[in-house]
TORNU-80561 format. One record per residue: residue number from 1; residue in one letter; z, x, y of N, C-alpha, C, O in turn. Coordinates in steps of 0.05 Angstrom, whole numbers. Layout:
BEGIN
+------+------+--------+--------+--------+--------+--------+--------+--------+--------+--------+--------+--------+--------+
: resi : resn :     nZ :     nX :     nY :    caZ :    caX :    caY :     cZ :     cX :     cY :     oZ :     oX :     oY :
+------+------+--------+--------+--------+--------+--------+--------+--------+--------+--------+--------+--------+--------+
:  NUM :    A :      Z :      X :      Y :      Z :      X :      Y :      Z :      X :      Y :      Z :      X :      Y :
...
+------+------+--------+--------+--------+--------+--------+--------+--------+--------+--------+--------+--------+--------+
This chain:
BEGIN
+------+------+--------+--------+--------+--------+--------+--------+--------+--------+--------+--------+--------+--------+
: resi : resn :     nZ :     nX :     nY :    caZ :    caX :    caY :     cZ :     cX :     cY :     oZ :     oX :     oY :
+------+------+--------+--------+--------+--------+--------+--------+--------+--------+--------+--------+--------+--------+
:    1 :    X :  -3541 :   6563 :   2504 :  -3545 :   6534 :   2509 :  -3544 :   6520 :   2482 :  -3548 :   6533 :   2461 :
:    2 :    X :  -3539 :   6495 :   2481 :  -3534 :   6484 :   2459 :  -3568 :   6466 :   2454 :  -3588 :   6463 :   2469 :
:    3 :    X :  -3559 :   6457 :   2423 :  -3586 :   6450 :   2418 :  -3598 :   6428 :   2430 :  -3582 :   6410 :   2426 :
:    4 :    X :  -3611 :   6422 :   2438 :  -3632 :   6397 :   2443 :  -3622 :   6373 :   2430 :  -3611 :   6380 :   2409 :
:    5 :    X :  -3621 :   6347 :   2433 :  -3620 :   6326 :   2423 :  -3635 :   6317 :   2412 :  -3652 :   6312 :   2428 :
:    6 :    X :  -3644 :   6308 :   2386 :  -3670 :   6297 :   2382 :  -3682 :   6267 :   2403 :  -3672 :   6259 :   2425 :
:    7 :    X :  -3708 :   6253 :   2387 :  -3711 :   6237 :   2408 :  -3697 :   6213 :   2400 :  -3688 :   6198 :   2417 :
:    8 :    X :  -3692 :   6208 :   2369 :  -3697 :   6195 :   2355 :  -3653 :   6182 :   2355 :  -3642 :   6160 :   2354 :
:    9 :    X :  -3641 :   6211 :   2357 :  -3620 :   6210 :   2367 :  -3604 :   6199 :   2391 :  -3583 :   6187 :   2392 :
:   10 :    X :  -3625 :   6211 :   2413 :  -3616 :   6203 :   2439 :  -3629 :   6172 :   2437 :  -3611 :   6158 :   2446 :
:   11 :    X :  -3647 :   6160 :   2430 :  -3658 :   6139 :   2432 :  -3627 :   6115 :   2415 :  -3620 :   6093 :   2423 :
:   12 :    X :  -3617 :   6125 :   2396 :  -3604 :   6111 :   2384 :  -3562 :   6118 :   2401 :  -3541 :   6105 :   2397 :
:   13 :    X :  -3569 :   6141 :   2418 :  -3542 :   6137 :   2434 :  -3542 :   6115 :   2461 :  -3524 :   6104 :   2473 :
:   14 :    X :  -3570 :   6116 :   2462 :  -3577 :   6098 :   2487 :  -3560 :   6062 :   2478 :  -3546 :   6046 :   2490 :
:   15 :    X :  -3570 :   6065 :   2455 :  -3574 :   6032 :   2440 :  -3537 :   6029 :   2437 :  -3524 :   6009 :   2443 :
:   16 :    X :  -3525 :   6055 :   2427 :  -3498 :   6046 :   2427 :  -3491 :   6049 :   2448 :  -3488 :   6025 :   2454 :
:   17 :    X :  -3482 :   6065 :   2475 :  -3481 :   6052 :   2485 :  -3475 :   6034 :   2502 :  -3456 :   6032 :   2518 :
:   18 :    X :  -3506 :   6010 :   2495 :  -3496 :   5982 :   2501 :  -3487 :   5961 :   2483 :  -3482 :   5937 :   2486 :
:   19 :    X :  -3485 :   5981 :   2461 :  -3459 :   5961 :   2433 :  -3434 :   5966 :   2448 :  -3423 :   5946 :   2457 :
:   20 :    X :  -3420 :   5994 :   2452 :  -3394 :   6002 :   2458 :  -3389 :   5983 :   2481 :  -3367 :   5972 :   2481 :
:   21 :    X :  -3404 :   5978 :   2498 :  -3410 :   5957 :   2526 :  -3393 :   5939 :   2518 :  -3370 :   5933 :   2520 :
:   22 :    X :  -3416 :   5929 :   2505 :  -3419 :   5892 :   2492 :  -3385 :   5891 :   2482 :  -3369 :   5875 :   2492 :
:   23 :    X :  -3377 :   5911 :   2460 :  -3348 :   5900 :   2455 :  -3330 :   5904 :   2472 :  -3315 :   5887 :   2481 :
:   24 :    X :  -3331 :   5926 :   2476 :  -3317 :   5931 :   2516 :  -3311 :   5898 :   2529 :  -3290 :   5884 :   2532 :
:   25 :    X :  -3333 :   5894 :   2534 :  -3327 :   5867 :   2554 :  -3341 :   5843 :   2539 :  -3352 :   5824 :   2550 :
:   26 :    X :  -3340 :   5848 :   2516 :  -3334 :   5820 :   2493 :  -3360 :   5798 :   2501 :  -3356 :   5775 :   2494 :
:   27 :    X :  -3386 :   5805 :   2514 :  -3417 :   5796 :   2517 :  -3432 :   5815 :   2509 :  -3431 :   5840 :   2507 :
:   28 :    X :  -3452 :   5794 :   2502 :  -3484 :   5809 :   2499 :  -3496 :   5826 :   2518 :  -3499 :   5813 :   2539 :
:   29 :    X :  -3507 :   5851 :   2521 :  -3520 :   5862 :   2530 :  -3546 :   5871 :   2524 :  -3552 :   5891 :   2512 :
:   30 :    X :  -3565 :   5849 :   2537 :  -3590 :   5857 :   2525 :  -3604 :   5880 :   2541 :  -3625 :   5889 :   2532 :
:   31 :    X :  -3594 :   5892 :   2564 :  -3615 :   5910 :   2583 :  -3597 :   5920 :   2593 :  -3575 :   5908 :   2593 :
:   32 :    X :  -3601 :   5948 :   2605 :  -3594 :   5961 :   2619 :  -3601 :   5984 :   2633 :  -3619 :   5999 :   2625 :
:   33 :    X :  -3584 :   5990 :   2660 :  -3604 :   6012 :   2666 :  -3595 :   6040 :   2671 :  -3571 :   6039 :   2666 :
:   34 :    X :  -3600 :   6062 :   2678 :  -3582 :   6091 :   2673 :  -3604 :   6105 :   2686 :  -3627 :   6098 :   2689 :
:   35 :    X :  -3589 :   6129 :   2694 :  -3608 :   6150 :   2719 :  -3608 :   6178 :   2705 :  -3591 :   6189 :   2690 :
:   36 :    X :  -3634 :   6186 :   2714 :  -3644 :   6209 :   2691 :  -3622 :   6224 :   2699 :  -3630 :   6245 :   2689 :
:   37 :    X :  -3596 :   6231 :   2710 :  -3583 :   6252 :   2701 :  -3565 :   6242 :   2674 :  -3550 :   6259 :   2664 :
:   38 :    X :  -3565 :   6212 :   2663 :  -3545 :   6195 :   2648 :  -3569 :   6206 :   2621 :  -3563 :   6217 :   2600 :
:   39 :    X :  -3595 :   6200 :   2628 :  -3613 :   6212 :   2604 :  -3613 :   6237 :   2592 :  -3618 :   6242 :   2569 :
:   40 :    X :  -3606 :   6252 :   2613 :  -3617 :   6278 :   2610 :  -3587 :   6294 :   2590 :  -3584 :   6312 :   2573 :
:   41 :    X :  -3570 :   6277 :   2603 :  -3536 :   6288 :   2589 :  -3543 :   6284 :   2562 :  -3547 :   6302 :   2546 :
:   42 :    X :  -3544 :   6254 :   2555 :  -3551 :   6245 :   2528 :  -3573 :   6260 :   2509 :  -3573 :   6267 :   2485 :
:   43 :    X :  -3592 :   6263 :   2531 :  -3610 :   6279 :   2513 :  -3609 :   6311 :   2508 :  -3624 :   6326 :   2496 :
:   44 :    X :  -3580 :   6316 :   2526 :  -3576 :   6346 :   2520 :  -3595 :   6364 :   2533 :  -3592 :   6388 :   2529 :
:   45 :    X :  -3614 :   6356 :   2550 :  -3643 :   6373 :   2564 :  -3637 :   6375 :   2586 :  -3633 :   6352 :   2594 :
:   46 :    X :  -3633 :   6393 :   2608 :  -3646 :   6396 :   2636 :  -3660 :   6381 :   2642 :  -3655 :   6364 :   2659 :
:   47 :    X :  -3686 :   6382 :   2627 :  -3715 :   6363 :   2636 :  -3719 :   6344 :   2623 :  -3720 :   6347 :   2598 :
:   48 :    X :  -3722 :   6324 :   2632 :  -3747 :   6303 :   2614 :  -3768 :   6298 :   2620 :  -3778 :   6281 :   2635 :
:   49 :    X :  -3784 :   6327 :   2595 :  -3816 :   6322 :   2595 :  -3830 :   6294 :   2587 :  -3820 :   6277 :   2572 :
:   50 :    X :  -3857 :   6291 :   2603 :  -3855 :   6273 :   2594 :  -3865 :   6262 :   2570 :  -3870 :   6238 :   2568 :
:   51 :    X :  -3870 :   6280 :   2551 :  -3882 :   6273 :   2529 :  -3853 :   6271 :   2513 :  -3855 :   6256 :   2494 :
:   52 :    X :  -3832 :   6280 :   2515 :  -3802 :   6271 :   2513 :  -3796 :   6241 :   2518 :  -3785 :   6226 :   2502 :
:   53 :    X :  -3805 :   6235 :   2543 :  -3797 :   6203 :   2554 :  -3824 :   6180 :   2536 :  -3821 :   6156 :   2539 :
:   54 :    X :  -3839 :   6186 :   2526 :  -3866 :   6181 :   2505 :  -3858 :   6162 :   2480 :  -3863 :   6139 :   2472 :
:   55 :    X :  -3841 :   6190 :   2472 :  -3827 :   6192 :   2445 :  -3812 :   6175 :   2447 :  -3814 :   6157 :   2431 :
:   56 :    X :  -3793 :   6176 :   2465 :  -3766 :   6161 :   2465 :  -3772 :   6130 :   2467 :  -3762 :   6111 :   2455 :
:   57 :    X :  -3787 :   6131 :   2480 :  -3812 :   6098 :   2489 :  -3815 :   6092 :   2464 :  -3807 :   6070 :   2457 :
:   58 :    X :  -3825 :   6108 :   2448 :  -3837 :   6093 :   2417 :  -3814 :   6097 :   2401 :  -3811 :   6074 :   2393 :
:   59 :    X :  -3800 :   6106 :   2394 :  -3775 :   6107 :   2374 :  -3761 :   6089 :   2386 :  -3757 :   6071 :   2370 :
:   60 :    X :  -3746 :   6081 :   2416 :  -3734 :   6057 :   2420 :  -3754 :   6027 :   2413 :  -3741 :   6006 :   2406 :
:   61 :    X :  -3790 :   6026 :   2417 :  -3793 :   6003 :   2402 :  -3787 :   6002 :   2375 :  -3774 :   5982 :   2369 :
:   62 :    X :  -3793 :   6021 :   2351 :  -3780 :   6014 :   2329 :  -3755 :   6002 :   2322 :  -3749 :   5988 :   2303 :
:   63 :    X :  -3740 :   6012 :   2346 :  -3704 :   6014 :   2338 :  -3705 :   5977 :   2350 :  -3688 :   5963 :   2339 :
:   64 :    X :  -3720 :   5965 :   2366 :  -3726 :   5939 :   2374 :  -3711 :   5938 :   2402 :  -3698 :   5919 :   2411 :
:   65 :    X :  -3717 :   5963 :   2416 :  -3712 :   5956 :   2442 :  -3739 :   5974 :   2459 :  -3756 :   5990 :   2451 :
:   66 :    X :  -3734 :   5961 :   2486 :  -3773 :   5966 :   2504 :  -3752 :   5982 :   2524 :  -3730 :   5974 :   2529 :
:   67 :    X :  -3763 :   6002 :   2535 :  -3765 :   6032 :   2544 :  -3776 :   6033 :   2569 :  -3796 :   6047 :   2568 :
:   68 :    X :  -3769 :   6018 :   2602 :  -3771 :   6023 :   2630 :  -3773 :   6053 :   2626 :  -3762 :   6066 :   2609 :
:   69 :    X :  -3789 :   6062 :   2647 :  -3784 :   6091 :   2663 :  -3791 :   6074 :   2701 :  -3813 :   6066 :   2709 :
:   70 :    X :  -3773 :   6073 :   2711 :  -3774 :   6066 :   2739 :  -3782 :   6095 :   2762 :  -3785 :   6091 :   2787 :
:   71 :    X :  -3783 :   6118 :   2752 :  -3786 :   6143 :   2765 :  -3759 :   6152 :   2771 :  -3751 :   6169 :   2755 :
:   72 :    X :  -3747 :   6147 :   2783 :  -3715 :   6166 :   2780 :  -3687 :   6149 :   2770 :  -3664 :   6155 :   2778 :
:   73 :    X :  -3692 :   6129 :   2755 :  -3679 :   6119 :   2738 :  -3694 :   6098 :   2711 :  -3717 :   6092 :   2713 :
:   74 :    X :  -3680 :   6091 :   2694 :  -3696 :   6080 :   2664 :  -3683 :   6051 :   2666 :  -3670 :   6044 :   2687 :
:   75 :    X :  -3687 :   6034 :   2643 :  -3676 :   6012 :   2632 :  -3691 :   6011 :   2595 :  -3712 :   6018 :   2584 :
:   76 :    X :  -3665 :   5997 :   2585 :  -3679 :   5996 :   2568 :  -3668 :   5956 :   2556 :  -3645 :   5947 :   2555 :
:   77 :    X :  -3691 :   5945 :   2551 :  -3686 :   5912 :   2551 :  -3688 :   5910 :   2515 :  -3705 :   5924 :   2505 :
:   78 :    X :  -3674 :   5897 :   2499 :  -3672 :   5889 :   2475 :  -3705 :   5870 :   2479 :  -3708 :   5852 :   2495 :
:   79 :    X :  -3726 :   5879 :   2462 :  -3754 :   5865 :   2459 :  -3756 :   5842 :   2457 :  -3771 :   5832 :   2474 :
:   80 :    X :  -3744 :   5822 :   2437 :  -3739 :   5801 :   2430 :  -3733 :   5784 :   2449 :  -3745 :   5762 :   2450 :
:   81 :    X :  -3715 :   5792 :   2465 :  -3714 :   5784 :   2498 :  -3738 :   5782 :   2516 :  -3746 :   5762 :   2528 :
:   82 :    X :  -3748 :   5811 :   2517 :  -3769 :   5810 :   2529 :  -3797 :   5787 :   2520 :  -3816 :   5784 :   2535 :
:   83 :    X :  -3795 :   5775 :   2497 :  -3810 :   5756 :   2487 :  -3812 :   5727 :   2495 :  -3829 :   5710 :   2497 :
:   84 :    X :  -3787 :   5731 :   2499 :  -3773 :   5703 :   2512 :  -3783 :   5700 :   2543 :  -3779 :   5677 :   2551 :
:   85 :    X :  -3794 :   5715 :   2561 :  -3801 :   5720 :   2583 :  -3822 :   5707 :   2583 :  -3835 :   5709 :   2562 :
:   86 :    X :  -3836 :   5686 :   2606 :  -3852 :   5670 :   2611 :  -3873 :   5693 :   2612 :  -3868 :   5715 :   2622 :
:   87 :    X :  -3899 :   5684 :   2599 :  -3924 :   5699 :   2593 :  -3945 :   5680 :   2617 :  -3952 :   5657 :   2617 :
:   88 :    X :  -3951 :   5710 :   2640 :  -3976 :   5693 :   2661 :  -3996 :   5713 :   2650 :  -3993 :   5736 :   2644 :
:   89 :    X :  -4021 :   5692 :   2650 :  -4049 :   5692 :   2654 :  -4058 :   5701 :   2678 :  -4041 :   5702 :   2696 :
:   90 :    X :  -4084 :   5708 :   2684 :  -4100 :   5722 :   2708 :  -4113 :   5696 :   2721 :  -4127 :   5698 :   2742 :
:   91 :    X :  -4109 :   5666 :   2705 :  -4125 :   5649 :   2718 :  -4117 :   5633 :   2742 :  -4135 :   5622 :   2756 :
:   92 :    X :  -4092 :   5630 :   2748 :  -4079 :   5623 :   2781 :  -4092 :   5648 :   2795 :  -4104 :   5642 :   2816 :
:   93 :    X :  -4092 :   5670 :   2788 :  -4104 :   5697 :   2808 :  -4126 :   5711 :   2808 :  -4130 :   5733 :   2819 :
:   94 :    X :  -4146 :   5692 :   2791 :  -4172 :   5700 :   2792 :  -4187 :   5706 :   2811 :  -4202 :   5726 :   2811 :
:   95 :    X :  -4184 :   5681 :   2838 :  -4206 :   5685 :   2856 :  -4190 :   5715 :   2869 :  -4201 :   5735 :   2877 :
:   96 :    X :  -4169 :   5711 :   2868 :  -4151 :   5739 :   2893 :  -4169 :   5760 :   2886 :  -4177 :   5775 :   2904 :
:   97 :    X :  -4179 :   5764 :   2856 :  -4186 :   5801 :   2850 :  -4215 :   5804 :   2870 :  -4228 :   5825 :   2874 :
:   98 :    X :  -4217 :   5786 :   2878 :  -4245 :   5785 :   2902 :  -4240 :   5788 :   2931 :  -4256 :   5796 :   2947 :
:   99 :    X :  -4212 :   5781 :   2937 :  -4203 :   5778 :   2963 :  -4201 :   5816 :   2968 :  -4198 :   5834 :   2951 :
:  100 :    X :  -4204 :   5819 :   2995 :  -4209 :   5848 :   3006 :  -4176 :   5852 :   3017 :  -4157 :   5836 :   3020 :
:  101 :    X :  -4178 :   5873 :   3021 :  -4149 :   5885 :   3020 :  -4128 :   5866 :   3049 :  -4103 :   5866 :   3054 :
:  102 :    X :  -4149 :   5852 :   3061 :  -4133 :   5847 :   3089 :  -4127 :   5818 :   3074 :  -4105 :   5808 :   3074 :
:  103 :    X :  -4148 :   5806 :   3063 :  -4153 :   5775 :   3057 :  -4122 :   5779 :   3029 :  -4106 :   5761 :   3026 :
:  104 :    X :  -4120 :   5799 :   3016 :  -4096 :   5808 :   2999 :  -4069 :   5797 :   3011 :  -4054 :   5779 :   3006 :
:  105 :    X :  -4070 :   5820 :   3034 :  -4046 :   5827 :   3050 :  -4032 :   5797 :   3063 :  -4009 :   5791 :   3064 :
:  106 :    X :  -4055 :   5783 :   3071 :  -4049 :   5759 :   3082 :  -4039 :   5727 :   3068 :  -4028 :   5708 :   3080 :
:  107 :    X :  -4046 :   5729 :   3042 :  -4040 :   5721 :   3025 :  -4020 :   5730 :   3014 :  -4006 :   5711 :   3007 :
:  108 :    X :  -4013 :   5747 :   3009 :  -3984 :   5752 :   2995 :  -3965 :   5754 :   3025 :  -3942 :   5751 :   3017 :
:  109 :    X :  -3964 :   5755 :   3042 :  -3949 :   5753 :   3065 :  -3935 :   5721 :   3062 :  -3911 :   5714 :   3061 :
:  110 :    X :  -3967 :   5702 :   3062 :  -3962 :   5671 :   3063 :  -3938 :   5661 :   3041 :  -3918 :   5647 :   3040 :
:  111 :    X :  -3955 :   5677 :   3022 :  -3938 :   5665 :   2988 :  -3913 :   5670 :   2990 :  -3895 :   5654 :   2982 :
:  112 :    X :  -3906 :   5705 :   3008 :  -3861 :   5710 :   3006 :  -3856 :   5694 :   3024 :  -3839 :   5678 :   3019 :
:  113 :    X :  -3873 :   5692 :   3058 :  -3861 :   5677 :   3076 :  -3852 :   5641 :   3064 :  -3833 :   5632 :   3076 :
:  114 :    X :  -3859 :   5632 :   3052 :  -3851 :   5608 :   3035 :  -3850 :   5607 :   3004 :  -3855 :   5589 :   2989 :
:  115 :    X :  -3839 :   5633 :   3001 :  -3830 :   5628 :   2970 :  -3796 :   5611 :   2963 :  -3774 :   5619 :   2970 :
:  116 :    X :  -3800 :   5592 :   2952 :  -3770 :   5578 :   2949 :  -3750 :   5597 :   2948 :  -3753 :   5622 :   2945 :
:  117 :    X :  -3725 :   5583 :   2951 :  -3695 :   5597 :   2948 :  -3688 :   5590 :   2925 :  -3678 :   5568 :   2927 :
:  118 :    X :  -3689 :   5596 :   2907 :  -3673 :   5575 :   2880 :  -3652 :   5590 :   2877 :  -3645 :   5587 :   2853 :
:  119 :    X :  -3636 :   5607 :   2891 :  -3612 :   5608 :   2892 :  -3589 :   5594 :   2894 :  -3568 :   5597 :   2881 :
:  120 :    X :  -3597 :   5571 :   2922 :  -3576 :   5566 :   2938 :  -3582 :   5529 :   2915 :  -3605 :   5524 :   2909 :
:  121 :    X :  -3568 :   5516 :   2909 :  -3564 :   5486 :   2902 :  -3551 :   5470 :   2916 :  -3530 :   5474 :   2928 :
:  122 :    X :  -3569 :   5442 :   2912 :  -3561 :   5411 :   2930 :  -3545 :   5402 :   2907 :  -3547 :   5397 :   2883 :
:  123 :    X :  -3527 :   5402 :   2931 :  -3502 :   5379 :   2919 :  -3511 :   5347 :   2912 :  -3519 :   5329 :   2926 :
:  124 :    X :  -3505 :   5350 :   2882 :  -3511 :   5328 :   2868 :  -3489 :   5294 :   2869 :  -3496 :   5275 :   2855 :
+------+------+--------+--------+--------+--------+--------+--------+--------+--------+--------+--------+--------+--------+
């Protein structure tokens, strides 16, 4: 068997990549996502322990990208981006942490059954 990948390695083939991407099709790619057998090639391992997927978590924040594990596939989002992401507070959902699991259920039913479409646009 051949040797192991480091983490520090595989963390930085991840990042290219989504450079090789980006010039590929001539845009920015800030995120992306890949399925642990796309990890596991890169990282040269059968397995990814998870004190392996840890590592790779903290050497991709250095490298300035943030490190998904979704359970049978990853993402990994450029941070800086992720900054840019609207920051919520607990205080619209304070009273809920009181609500009992039915008074929960019924409430978040209400909130999807009329959550807007901001998909679809009126013609201006």
């Amino acid at each position: 068997m051949s040797e192991l990948n480091s983490v520090e390695k595989t963390a930085k083939i991840l990042i290219c990549n989504a450079l090789l991407y980006e010039l590929e099709k001539e845009r920015e790619v800030s995120r992306y996502r890949f399925s642990y057998t796309t990890l596991a090639f890169i990282a040269n391992r059968q397995r990814l322990s998870p004190e392996f997927l840890k590592e790779l978590d903290d050497v991709l924040v250095e490298l300035g990208w943030s490190f998904i594990n979704m359970g049978d596939s990853f993402a990994i989002v450029k941070t800086e981006k992720i900054n840019q992401w609207t920051k919520l507070a607990y205080k619209r959902v304070e009273d809920l942490v009181n609500y009992s699991d039915e008074e929960i259920s019924e409430k978040f039913k209400e909130l999807i059954d009329n959550e807007p479409d901001f998909t679809t646009e009126s013609a201006s």
